[in-house]
Structure formats: C-alpha cells, structure tokens
N, C-alpha and C positions, 0 to 999 in steps of 0.2 A: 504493500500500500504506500502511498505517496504520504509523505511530510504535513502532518495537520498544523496551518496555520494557529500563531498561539494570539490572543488580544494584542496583548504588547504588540507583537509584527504591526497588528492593523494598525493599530493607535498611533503609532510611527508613522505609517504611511499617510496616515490620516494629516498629523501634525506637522508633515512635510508638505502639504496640496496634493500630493500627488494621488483625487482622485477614482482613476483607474486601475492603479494597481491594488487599492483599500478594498474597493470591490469586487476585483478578481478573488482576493484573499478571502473575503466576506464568502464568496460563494461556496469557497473550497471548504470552508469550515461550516456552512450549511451542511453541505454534503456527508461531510465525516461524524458531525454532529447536532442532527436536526430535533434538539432537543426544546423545550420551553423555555429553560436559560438561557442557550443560545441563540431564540426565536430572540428575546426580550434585544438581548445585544445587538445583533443584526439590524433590527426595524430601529433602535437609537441611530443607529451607527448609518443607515442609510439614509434616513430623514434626515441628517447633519449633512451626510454628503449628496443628496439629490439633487442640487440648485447646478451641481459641475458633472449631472449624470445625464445619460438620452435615455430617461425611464419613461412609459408606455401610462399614460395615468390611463386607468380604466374604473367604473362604479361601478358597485358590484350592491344588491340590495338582500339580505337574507332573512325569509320569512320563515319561522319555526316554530314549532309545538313545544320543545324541550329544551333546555341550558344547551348553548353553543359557543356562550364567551372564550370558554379557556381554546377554544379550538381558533378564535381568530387570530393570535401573533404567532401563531405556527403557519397561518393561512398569509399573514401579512408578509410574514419572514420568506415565504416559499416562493412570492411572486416577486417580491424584490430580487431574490437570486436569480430570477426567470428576467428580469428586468423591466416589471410593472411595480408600479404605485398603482396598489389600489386602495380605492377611497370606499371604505365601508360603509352601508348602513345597516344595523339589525332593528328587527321589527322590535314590537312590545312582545315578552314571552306569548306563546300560543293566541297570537293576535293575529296570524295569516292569513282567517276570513275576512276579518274587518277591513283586514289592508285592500284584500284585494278585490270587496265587493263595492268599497267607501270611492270614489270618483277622488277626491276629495285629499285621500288620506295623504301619509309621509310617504309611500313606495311610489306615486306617481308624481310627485313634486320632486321628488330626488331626483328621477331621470337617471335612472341606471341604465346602466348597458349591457348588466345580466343580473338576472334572479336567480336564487338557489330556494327551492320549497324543502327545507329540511323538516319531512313528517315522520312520525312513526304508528307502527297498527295500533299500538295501545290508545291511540290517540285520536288515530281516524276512525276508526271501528273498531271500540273497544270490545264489543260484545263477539268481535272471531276473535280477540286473543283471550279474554279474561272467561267467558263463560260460556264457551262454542259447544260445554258436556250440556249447557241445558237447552239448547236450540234444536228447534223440529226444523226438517229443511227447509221448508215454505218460508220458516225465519231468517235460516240463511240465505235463500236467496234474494228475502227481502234486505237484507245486508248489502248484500253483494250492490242490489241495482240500488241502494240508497248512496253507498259512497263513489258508486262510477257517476250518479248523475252530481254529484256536488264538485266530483273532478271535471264536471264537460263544463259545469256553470263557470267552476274557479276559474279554468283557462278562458272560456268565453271573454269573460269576463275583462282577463288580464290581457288577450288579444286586442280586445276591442278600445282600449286605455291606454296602451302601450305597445311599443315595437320593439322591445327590450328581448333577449334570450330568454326563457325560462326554464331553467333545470329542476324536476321534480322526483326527487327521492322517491323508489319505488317502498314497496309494504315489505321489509322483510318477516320472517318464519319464526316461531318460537325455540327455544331450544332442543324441546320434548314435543313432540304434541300429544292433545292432553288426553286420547285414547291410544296411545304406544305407539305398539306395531300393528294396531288394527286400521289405525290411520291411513295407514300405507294401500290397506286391502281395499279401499272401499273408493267410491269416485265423487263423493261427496265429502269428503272429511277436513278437518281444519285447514290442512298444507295446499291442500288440491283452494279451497276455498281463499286464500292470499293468492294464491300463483293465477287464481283465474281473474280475480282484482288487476294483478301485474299484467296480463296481458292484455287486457282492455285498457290498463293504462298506456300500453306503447301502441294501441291504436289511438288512442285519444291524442296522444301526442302529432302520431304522422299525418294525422288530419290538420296540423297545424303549421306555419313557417315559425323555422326558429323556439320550438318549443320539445327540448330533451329529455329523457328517463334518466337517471344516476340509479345505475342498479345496487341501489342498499343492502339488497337481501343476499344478493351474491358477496358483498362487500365482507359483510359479518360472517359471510358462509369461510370465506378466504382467510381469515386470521381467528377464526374459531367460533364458534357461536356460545359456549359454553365460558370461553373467557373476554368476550367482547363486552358483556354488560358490569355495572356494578351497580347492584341491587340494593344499596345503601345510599350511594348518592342519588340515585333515582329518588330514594322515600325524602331523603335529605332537603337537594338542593334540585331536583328532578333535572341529573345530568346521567344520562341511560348509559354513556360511554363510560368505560373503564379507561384512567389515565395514559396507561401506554398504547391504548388503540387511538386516541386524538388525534396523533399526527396522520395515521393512517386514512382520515375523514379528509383533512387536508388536502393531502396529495390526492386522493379521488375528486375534489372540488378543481384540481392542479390541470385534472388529467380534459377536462372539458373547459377552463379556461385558455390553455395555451394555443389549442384551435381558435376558440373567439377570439383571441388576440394576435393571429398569425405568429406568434412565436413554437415558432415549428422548424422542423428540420428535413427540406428535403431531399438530399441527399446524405446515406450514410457510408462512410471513408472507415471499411477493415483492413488491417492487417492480417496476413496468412499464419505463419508462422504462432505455432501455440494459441491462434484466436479461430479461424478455420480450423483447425487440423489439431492433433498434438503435435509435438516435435516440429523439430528442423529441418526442413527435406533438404538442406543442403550436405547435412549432418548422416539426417537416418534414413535417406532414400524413400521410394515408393514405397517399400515393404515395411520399411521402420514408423510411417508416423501412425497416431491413430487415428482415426475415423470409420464408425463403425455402427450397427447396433447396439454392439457389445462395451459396457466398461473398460475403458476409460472413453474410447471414444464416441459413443453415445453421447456425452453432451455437447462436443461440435458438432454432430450431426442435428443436434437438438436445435443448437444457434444457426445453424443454414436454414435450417427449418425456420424459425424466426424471421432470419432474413430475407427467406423466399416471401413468405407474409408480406412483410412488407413492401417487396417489392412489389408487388398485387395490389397493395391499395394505393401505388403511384410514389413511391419514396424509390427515389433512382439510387442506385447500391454501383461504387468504385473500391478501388482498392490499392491502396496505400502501404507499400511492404518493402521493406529494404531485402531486397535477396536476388538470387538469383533468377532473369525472368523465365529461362530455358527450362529449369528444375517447376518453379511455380507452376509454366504451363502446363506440366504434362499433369500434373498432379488434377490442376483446373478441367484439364480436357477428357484425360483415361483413368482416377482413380474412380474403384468402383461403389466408393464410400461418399463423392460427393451428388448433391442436392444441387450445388450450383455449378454453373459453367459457363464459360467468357460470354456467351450472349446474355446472362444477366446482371453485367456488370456496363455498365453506360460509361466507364472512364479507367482505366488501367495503369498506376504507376509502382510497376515493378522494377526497383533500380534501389542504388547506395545515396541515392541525396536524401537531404535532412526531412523529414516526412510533413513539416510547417513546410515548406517550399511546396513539395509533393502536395498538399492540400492547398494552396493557392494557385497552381496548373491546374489541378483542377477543377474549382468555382470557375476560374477564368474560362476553360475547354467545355464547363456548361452552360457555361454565362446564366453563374449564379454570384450571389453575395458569400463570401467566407461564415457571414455569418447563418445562413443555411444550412450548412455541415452538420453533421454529428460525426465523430471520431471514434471507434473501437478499436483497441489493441490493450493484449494482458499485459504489456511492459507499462509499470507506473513512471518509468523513468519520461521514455517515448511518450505518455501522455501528458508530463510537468512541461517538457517541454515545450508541446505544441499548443497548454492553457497558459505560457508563458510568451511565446512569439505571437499568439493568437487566439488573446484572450474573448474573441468572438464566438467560437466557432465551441459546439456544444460535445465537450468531452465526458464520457461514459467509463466510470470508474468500471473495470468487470474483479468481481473478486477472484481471489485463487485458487478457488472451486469449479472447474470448468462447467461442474452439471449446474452452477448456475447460472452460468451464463445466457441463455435465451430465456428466462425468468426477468433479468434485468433488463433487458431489449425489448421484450414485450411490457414492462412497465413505465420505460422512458416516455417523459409525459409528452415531449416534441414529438413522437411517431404518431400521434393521436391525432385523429380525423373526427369528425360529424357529419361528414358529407362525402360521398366518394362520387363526382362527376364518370363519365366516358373516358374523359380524357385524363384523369388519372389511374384509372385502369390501362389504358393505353400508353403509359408514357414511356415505358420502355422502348417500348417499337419504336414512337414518335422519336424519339432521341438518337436510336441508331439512324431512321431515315436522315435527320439535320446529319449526322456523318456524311450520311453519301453526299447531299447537299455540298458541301464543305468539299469533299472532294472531285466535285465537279464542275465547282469554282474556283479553283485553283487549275481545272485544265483548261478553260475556257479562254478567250482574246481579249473580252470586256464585258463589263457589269450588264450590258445591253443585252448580249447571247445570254448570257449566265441567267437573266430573268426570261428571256422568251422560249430556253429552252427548258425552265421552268413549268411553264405552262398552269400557272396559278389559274385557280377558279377561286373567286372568295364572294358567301354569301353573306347578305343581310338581314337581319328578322330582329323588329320587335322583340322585345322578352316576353318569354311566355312564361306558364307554367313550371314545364320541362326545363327551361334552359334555366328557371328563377337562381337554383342552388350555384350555378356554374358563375355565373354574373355575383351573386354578391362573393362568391369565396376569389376572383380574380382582383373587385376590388380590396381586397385584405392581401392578397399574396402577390398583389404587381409593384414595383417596386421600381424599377429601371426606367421603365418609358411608360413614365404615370405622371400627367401632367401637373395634375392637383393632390394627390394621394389623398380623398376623403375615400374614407370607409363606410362601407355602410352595410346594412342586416338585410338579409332577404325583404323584409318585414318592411324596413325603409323605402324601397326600392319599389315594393308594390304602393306604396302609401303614395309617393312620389308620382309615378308613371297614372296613379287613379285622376289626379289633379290633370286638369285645362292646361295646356301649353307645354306640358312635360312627357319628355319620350326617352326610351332606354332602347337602346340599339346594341346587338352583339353582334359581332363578324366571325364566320368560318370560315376557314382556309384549307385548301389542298393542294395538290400537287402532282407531278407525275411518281413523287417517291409515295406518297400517299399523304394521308387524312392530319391536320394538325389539331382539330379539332374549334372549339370554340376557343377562340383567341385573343377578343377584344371587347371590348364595351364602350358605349359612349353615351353620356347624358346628358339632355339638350333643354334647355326651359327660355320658351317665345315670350320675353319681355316688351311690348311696344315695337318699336322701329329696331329690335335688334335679337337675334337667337344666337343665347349662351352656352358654350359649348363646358357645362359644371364637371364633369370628366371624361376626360380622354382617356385610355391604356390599351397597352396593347403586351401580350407573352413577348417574352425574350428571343422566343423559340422563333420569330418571322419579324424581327425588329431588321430594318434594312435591307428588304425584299420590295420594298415600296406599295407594302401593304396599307402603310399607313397613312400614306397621299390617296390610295385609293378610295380608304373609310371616311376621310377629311373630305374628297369630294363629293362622296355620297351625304355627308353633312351639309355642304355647300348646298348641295342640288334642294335638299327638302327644306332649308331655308328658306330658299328664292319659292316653293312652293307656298311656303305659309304667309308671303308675301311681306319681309322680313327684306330690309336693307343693307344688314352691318351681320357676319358671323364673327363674333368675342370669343373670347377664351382666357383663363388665367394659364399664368405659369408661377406655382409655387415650389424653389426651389427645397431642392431637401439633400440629404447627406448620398442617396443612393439614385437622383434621377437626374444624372451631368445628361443621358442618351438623349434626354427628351429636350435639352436647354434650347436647341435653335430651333425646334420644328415648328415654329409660329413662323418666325421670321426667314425661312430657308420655303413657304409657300406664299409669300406676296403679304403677310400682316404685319403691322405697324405697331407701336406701345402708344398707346392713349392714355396709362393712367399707370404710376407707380409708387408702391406702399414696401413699406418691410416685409412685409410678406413675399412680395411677387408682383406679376409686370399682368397687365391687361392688356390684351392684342387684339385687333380688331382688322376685318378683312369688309373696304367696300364689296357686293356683291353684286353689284352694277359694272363695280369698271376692271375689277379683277377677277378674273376667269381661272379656274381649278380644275383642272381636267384632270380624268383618271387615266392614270399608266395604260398605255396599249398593251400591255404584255399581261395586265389582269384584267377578268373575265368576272364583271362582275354578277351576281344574280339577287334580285331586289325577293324579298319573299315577306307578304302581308301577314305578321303574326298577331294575334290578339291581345292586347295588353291583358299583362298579368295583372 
C-alpha cells in the first residue's frame, strides 16, 4: 500500500498556498481513511481551501423518515475528494410528505439538483414489517396498493414542482421473516410482499425523466443484514444504521451522484503485469503466469471479467504497461485464460516510458481530458507516481489480494452510469472506426479528399422521447467543443423545448466507416428580431470533419424561417473548451457584446450566407418535441 498522508503533511501544504497539492493529499487520506474523524478534517480542510479549488458546487436536498445526520460529513467528505461542494439541505425528520406535497415548502425553494428519498419499511408500511403474522391477504394487498399509490402521488407530485433528480430508497427485507422458512414456500409471504413493492417501485420510477431507485435492500443485503441495524439507536435517537455501516450509505448516495455530476471516468488505463495476469510474462512465460478458473488465477480472470462489463456499458479500456510488447501480445492474442483481446482495448501503450506520459498519449490519441482516466495497476509505487504527475486523472488503489480485485472495479463510483444511450454501447467499434479514419487521413492529398471521401451523411431531428437521455447526458459529458457548457437534466430540457420559441436539435453522423451515432445538440430560443443559439456541442469523436458548419447552417436556415434577423451565440470560455474558441468568428460572426464571462457573436442573416459543406449530406427529419 502507498504512504498515508499524515495532517501535519497537509497543514504544511496548506500553510504554504500551495493548494493542489493539500488536496491531492486530502484525497489520498480519504481513501486510506474514510473515517468520521477524518470526514470532520477533510470538509474543514476543504472549505479553507475551496476559494483556490475548480470544485463542482452541486445541491443536493434529503428527505427522510429516520436520523441521517451523522451520515452527512462522510457524504460531504466523499464529494469533496470527488471534487464537489455540495451544499446540503435535510428535511425536518420524517417530514418527506409534507415536503413534497407543500408547493410551498423548503425542498422547492432550495432548488436542488438532486433529491435523495431516504425511507425505510418500518416506516412506509409499517404493518408488512411489524405485524405481516396478523394480516389476511386481502390486507396485504391492501398494503401493497396503498403505499404504491402514495409513491405515484409523491413522484407526481415532485415531477410536477421540480426538475430536480430524485433518488428513492427502495423497501428493504427484514432480517428473519416472521414465518421462517415457511416464508420462502409460499407466494404470498412477507419477503415476496416488499420485493413486489420494489418492483413496482422501478416501474414507477421508469415512467418518469430523471427519477432513480437506490436499491437499499440489496445494500443491507451486501454488508449483512443481521449486522446492518442497531436496535438501540433506533428506540434511542431513531438512527436504524449501525455506526460502521454509515459510511457504506455514503458511498451508495456517491455511486448515483458522480453520474449526475459527470464526474466519471471514461476510459480505464490497466497494467498487465500482476493486474491482468499473475506474474511477469517477461519473467514466467506463457506457461508461468496465472490466469485461470482455478486459484490463484481466478481473480484476474474475475477482473477481465469486470472489465469486459464495462466495457459494454461504453467505458473505453487501454492499456498502460511497461514490458515487453512482443511477450504482452501473444499473451493478449493466444493465452487460453484471457477474457480480453486487443480488439477491446481502444489504445495500446506497451513500452518502458514512464506510464504518467503513457496516460497523457493516450487522453490525447482519444481526444479525451487526463482527467477522464481511471488508472489500475497493483504496483502502489506506479500508482504514487502517476497521482503525483497527474493529480487528475482517477487512481484505483487495488489491494494485495488479487481475488479482490474486480470487487473494487465494480464498486468504483466513476464507472457508474444511469443511463446507457446506443452509443455507449457502441463505443468501442465507434472508436476503432475514428482509427481507420485517422488512417486514411494521413494517406490522402488534402483535407478536401479526406472529407469527400468520407462521404458523411448527418441527420437532424428535434428531441424526442428516444433521443431525451442521449441529449441531456452529452450536455454533462461534452467538454471540448461546448460553446457555453450549461448542463442540464433531461427534465430541463423537456421543460424548455415545451415553451414558445425554444427548440432542441440533435445531429447524427455517419460515415462510410460506419455509425457515430448521436453527436451533437443545439438549443435555440426566438427572442424578437434575433435567435439565440443557448448551446452548441458537438462529441470529440467528429470535431473537425466540418460537421459543425454543417449543424451551424442548418441553425442558420431555420432562423431565417422563423423570420429572425440576427443568429447570436455566447462563447463562454472554460478551462477545457480552447477547440471551440474561434468557431463564431472563423463563420462570418462578429462580438456585439462582452462581459467576464464571455463574448456575444452575432451573425447578420441577410447579408451573411452559411452554407453547408458539399461533402455532407445533410437529412432534415420532423421529430416531435419531447
């Protein structure tokens, strides 16, 4: 294990300015010690340093039935290391009808950006935990349909008031149920009667934008059910959790915020050597390392396993290994023990350079941000380094237990989605085809061939339904050639596009390599004599294909239909969107107005003409506002 930062270190560095390295420290000692004592330090220690920090402020509002205090500076501590301020609100204890039936109340004056419904069964339906021996079934199902209909009103309810996320604790399970093992035999019995709650809970939810399950029951089920409560504090202070399962609630509230907040990771950077494999292949040959069903090497097999996962739900997987590449490949391509194999790996640095280099070739060769990465490799050394050259970039301590290794991978909270588009199912393909791309641009004469022979098609449409999830999860994860970077919720976005003057436009793109999928967005709102162009972006993946003069003119065109003078646009610079600086003024717009923020550009649409590239093919398609 690596070196746990001690306070003194921090305090030093604190008492120096210097800080970025306070918080690297900070984080490292989350990690080794994500204790309530050193929750308390951390959230001091950040709040002193935030004013010199690029921290993610986000609201966060939490409605409850039971004590949740001691679980928030574990909650507060864990987003700080993630690199959010969040600014809490908690309800009045088991006040989370009132909140969210009152128009009125504190949860929609706050104006969060996600709820947490922290409930429990004792609480919702007391009568299936506490007294399910004396219910005839008629009663139970009179249960059952009394608390699904208070869960369709509570959402309704918070839908209709708010566009806010809502994360809703499912019911978990008692520890016993209260007929044994007869429980089990029957289709009517206490367990069956929660689990049929839960399931009509994740309908309820998917009938809605933006509105999540946090499966509780599973949660308790995972670190034991039997030692999850503590039945004293409950009668006490009515706090159901047992002091060492808190943090555990935490990191579940962790594992659905870093989605909401695109602090995600996607691409993950392994090392070979003892992290795929056991051994050294340079050392113990083919026959030497392990990789297997069998102990020891069952738990790499476990962790390819992991990382096949996720590469399935769009998390691009490279590989970062100082060794030999001749020995690596063969191991990659013929042993009979691997899961993975060079076509699932979107970026390959097998060589002797220092592996922080090695992960900046490669953000650059995907054209991503360093800070996208995730890092795996069992050497603690190899890993100080590269949270020391690159304190960005999200390093995965794995212990020295190899069979835990794909337990730790599947818990990292960056790997976590809410939404799995097309196109992140697809992204692997997608990414080799930009190869070919790349290398077909490089045999070509000029940028002129290299697009005609191309032979782009890119479509338009309205947002719909279908595409809702894709459109808000690119506004959160575009970065580079994102003119204004506002984010916003599915939720938003329908609210938005419902309004007079306002339109949300997505572009698809292909190709003769094939499909890029959905790749762009653009939101437009008709003010008077002028339509505002409130975001532009466009994926990385088709950034200087002249895709994006194409979707600018199809802007232009429906303008001039709405019978509109002047198309505007901001550009608000940011740390991550140099790609996007000229594209106002590199198509005939002017600056009209400028603030600290950013420049207002404006394009006559009388006397300046916007045509689309000859080389793309464009196809207009009437979608239905969402």
């Amino acid at each position: 294990m690596s070196k746990i930062p001690t306070r003194e270190e921090i305090e030093q560095r604190i008492a120096a300015g210097d800080a970025v390295s306070a918080s690297r420290l900070l984080r490292e000692l989350w990690e080794h010690e994500p204790t309530p004592s050193t929750a308390s330090f951390l959230v001091a220690r950040f709040e002193q340093l935030r004013a010199s920090l690029d921290l993610l402020p986000y609201r966060v509002a939490i409605l409850r039935s039971f004590t949740v205090e001691p679980i928030l500076p574990l909650l507060r501590a864990a987003a700080f290391a993630a690199g959010i301020e969040l600014i809490v609100q908690l309800s009045d204890f088991n006040a989370h009808v009132q909140e969210i039936l009152d128009p009125a109340s504190q949860l929609y004056s706050f104006s969060p950006n996600a709820v947490f419904m922290a409930v429990q069964t004792r609480d919702v339906v007391p009568e299936l935990w506490r007294d399910f021996a004396d219910l005839a079934q008629e009663q139970t199902s009179a249960a059952i349909d009394r608390v699904m209909s208070e869960f369709r009103s509570w959402v309704h309810n918070f839908r209709s008031r708010s566009n806010a996320h809502l994360i809703i604790h499912n019911l978990e399970s008692p520890v016993t149920a209260v007929s044994g093992v007869l429980d089990a035999q029957a289709s009517s019995g206490q367990l069956d009667a929660i689990q049929h709650i839960n399931r009509e809970l994740r309908s309820i939810a998917a009938g809605h934008t933006g509105v999540y399950v946090l499966d509780y029951d599973s949660l308790t089920a995972r670190h034991g059910r039997a030692q999850w409560g503590d039945e004293r504090k409950w009668l006490t202070v009515r706090l159901p959790i047992a002091s060492q399962n808190l943090n555990f609630v935490a990191k579940e509230w962790m594992r659905f915020l870093h989605p909401l907040t695109g602090k995600i990771a996607k691409v993950v950077a392994v090392d070979l050597d003892n992290t795929l494999w056991g051994g050294v292949i340079g050392e113990d040959g083919m026959s030497g390392i392990k990789l297997g069903n069998e102990y020891p090497g069952a738990g790499f097999r476990d962790l390819q396993r992991a990382l096949l996962d996720l590469h399935r739900r769009g998390i691009l997987l490279a590989i970062c290994s100082k060794n030999n590449p001749d020995d690596a490949m063969e191991v990659l391509q013929s042993h009979p023990g691997m899961l993975l194999t060079p076509a699932h790996f979107a970026c390959m640095k097998i060589n002797w350079t220092d592996k922080a280099q090695n992960l900046r070739e490669i953000a650059q060769e995907l054209n991503i941000g360093v800070d996208s990465l995730a890092f795996l490799d069992d050497n603690p050394i190899e890993r100080q380094q590269v949270r020391s050259a690159l304190p960005e970039v999200c390093v995965i301590d794995l212990p020295n237990d190899s069979m835990q290794f794909a337990r730790v991978v599947r818990e990292a909270p960056v790997f976590e989605r809410l939404v799995l588009s097309s196109e992140d199912k697809q992204r692997g393909e997608m990414y080799r085809a930009q190869q070919e791309r790349e290398q077909l641009q490089h045999s070509v004469t000029s940028r002129e061939d290299f697009f005609r022979f191309l032979e782009q098609e890119a479509e338009i449409a309205r947002v719909t339904k279908a595409t809702l999830p894709r459109v808000a999860q690119l506004t959160h994860k575009t970065n580079q050639f994102n003119l204004t970077t506002r984010r916003y919720t599915e939720q938003q976005i329908s609210e938005m596009t419902a309004s007079n003057g306002q339109e949300c436009f997505s572009i698809r793109v292909k190709d003769r390599f094939g499909d890029n999928g959905l790749v762009g967005v653009a939101l437009t709102r008709v003010q008077g004599e002028a339509c505002e162009i409130d975001t532009f972006l466009l994926s990385c993946r088709v950034i200087g294909r002249t895709v994006e003069t194409a979707f600018l003119s199809f802007l232009a065109e429906n303008a001039r239909k709405h019978g509109v003078r002047k198309l505007q646009g901001w550009f608000f610079p940011t740390k991550k969107n140099a790609p996007a600086r000229d594209f106002y003024k590199g198509h005939g717009f002017v600056p009209v107005e400028q603030t600290e923020a950013g420049t207002l550009w404006s394009l006559d649409l009388a006397e300046q003409p916007l045509p689309c590239p000859e080389w793309v093919k464009l196809h207009i398609v009437n979608g239905d506002k969402s």
